[in-house]
C-alpha positions in Angstrom: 17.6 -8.7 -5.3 19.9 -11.3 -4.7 22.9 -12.1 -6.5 26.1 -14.6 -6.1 29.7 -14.6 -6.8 31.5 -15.5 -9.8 35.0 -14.7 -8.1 37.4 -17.5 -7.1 38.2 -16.1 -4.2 34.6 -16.0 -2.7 32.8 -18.9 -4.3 29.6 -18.9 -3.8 29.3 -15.6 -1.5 25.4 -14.1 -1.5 24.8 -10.6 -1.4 21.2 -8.7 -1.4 20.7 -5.5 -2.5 17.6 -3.0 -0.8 15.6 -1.6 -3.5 12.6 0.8 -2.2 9.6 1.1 -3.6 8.9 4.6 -2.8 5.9 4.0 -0.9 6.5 5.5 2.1 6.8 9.8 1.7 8.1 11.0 4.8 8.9 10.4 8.6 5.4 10.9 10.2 4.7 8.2 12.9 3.9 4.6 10.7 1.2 2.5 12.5 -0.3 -0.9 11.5 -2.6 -3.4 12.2 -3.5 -6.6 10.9 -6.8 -7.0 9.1 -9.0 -9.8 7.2 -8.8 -8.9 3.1 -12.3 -10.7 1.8 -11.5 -13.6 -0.7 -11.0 -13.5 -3.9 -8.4 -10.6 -4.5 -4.9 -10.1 -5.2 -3.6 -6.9 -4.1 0.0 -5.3 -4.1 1.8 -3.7 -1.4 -0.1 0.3 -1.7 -4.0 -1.0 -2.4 -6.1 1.5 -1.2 -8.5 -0.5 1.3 -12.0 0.3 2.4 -14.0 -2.0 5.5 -16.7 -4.0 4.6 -19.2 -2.9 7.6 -20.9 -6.3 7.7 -18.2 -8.3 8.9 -15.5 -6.3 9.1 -13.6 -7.1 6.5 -11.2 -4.9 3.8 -11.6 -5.2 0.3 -10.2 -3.0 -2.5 -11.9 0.5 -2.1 -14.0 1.4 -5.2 -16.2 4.8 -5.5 -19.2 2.7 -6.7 -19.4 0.3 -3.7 -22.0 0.8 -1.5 -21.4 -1.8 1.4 -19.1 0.6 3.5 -15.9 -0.5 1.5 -16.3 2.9 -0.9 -14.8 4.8 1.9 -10.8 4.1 2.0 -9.1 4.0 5.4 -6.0 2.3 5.1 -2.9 1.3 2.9 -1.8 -2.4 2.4 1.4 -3.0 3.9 2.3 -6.1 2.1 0.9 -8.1 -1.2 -1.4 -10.1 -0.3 -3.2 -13.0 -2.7 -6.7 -13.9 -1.0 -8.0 -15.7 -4.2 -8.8 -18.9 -2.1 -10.2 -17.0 1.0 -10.0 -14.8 3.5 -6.4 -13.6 4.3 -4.9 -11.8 7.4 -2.5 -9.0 5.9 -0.9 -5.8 7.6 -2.1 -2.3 7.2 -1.1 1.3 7.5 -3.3 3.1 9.6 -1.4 6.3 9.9 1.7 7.8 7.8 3.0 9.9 5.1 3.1 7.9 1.1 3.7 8.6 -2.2 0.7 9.1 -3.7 2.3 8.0 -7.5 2.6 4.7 -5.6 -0.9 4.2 -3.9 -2.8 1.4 -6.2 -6.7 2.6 -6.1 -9.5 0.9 -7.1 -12.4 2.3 -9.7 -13.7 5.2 -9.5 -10.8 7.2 -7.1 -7.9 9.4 -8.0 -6.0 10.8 -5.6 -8.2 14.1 -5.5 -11.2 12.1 -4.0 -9.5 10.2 -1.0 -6.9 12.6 0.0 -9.1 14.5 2.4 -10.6 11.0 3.6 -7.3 9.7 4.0 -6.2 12.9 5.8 -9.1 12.8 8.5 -8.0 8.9 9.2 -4.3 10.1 9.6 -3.0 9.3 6.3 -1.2 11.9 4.5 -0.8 11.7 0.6 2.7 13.5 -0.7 3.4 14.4 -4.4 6.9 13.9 -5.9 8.9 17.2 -5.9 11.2 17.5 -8.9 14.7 18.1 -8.9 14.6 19.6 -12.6 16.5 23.3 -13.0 12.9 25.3 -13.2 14.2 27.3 -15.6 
């Protein structure tokens, strides 16, 4: 988020503020790649993605698929709008993430891809609360 000066000393000045998104749970080993996403999706930063196995391609995982793409095995990096065709985009192949922040497609919770996910070396973390127990 960037915002500028109002001050009449610094006219003008920029600064930028960091504001995570929470996505990434912990300090196991991150590793990417770049894949194709198939056309016609938009899809945030945390989509759940499954491989098409003809062609190669990644595509939102959904449980009903049946081309390959219904088993998830890796977390967009970035968003990425293929609406007009195929896109290159960056993946997580291995890490720890917030599973609040993961974005699935129908048909999976979190219960249903976290052994999957755990088997490709991606390891899904709950939020711990700091609220008195009590």
């Amino acid at each position: 988020m960037a915002t500028f000066s109002s001050s009449p000393f610094q006219p003008g000045m920029a600064t930028s503020e960091f504001v995570p998104d929470q996505l990434i749970a912990g300090r196991f080993q991150l590793v990417t790649d770049t894949v194709t996403v198939a056309a016609g999706q938009v899809l945030a930063r945390g989509a759940v993605l499954g491989r098409i196995t003809a062609g190669g391609k990644f595509t939102l995982s959904t449980a009903a698929a049946n081309d390959g793409s219904q088993v998830p095995s890796v977390i967009l990096a970035d968003a990425v709008d293929a609406g007009g065709g195929d896109k290159p985009a960056g993946v997580y192949l291995t890490g720890e993430f917030n599973a609040a922040r993961l974005i699935l497609g129908a048909g999976h919770t979190v219960a249903s891809i976290k052994d999957v996910l755990r088997d490709a070396g991606i390891f899904l973390k709950t939020a711990v609360s700091a609220a008195d127990p009590s």
